[in-house]
PAFI-328587 format. One record per residue (C-alpha): z, y, x. Coordinates in steps of 0.25 Angstrom, whole numbers, padded with zeros to 4 digits, always signed. Layout:
! PAFI-328587
ZYX;...
//
This chain:
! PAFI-328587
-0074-0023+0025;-0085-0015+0026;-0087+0000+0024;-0094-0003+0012;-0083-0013+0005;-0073-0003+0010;-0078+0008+0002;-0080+0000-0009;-0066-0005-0010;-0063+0010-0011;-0073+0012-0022;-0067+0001-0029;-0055+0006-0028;-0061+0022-0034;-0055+0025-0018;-0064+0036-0014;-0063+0049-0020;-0071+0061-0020;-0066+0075-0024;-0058+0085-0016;-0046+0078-0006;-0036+0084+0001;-0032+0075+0012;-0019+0072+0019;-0024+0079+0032;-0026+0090+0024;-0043+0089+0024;-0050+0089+0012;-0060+0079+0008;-0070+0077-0004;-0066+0061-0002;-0053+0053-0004;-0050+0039-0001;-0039+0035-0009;-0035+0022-0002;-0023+0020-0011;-0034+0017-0021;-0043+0007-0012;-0028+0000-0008;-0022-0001-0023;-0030-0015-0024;-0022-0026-0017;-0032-0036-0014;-0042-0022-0009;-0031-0017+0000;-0028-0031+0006;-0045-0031+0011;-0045-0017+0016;-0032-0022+0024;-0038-0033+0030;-0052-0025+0032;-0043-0015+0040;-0035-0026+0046;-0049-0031+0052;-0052-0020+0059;-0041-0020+0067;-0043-0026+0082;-0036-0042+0082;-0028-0036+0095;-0020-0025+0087;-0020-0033+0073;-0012-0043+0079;-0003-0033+0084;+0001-0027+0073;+0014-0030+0067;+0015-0021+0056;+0007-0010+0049;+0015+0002+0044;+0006+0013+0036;+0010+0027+0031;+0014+0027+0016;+0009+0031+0006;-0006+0029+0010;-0004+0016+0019;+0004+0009+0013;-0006-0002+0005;-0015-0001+0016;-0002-0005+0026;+0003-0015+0017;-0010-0023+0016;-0013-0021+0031;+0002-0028+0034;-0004-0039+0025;-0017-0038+0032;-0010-0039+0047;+0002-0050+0042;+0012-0040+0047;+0023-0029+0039;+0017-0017+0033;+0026-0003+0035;+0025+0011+0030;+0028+0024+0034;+0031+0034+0025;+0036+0049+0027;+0046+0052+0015;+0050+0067+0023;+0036+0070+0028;+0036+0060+0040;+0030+0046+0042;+0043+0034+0043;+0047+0021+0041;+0056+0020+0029;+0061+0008+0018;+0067-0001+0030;+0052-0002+0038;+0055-0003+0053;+0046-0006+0064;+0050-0014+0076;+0048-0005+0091;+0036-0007+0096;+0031-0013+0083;+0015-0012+0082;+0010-0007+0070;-0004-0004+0063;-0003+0007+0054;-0011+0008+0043;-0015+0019+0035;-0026+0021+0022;-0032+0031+0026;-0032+0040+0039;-0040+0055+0039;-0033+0063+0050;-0022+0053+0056;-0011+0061+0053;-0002+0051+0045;-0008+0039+0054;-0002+0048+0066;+0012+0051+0057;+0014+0034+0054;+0012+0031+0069;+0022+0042+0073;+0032+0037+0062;+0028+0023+0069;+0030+0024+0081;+0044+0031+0078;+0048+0018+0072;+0045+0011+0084;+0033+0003+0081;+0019+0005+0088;+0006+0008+0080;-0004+0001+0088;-0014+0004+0077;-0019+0010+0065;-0027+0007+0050;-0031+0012+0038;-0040+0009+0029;-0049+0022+0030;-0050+0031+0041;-0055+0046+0035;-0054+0053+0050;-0068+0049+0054;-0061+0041+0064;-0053+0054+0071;-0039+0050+0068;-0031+0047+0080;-0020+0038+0077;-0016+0035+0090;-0018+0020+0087;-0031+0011+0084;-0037+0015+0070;-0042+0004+0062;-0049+0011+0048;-0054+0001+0038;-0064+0013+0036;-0070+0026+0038;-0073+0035+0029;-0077+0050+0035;-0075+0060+0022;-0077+0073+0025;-0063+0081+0026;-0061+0096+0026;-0052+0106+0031;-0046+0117+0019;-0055+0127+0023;-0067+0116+0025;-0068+0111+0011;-0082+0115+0007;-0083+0123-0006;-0086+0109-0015;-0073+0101-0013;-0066+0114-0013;-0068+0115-0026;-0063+0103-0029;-0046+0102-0032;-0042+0096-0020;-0034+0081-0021;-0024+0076-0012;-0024+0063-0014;-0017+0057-0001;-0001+0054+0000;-0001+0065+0011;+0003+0079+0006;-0008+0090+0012;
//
């Protein structure tokens, strides 16, 4: 897929927003993504799997034997990237505030995972899935998502593979010019501020 086709999918899909934002990394934006929107279309989801499963290196694809994502946000993307790759699709989830594996998931030691992710802006869950990962004894060997909001500064530790970039400006509190500021602020995310 191209840049273009990509932001068209989101179009389609009324996926971009513009107001004011309050992000998970507690930044603020005057742009949103709202992937859950692009993703709630099967046959859509399933093209930007396998658009993301192309960027991925032949050597690590066919290395991967499962693709565990953090719920809530990665979990259609996760899904359809484990049908994308032919292997099982996990989830993390963080019921008392940290990321596990929970409803019967196990990983085997040394098991090499993908995870996969909508949308990554500073890292920071990216980072808390492959701790809670790595805890459970598998090994992330890399890591997607379908947009990558860091400008490409977010260290996962791991190969990053971003089905696309977008570089919306972001804003500390005390940073947000006096326009958006006098806009309600949103939190649209599944991460509390």
């Amino acid at each position: 897929m191209t840049e273009d086709e990509i932001l068209a999918e989101f179009r389609a899909a009324s996926a971009l927003l513009e107001g004011h934002f309050l992000l998970s990394s507690g930044r603020h934006s005057g742009n949103y993504l709202q992937c859950a929107r692009v993703l709630m279309n099967p046959e859509r989801a399933g093209r930007i799997a396998m658009a993301i499963a192309q960027k991925i290196p032949r050597e690590i694809k066919a290395a991967i034997e499962a693709v565990v994502s953090p719920a809530m946000g990665g979990l259609i993307i996760g899904h359809e990237m484990g049908r994308a790759l032919g292997v099982d699709a996990m989830f993390v989830e963080r019921p008392d505030g940290v990321f596990g594996l929970r409803r019967g998931f196990a990983l085997q030691p040394g098991q090499k995972i993908l995870l996969v992710e909508d949308v990554v802006t500073t890292g920071l869950s990216s980072r808390e899935a492959i701790k809670a990962i790595t805890a459970e004894g598998g090994e992330v060997i890399a890591a997607a998502a379908v947009v990558d909001r860091s400008a490409g500064t977010a260290d996962l530790g791991v190969p990053f593979f971003p089905l696309i970039e977008f570089n919306f400006p972001t804003y500390a509190p005390e940073e947000v010019p006096p326009e958006l500021a006098a806009i309600p602020a949103v939190k649209p995310g599944s991460r509390k501020a």
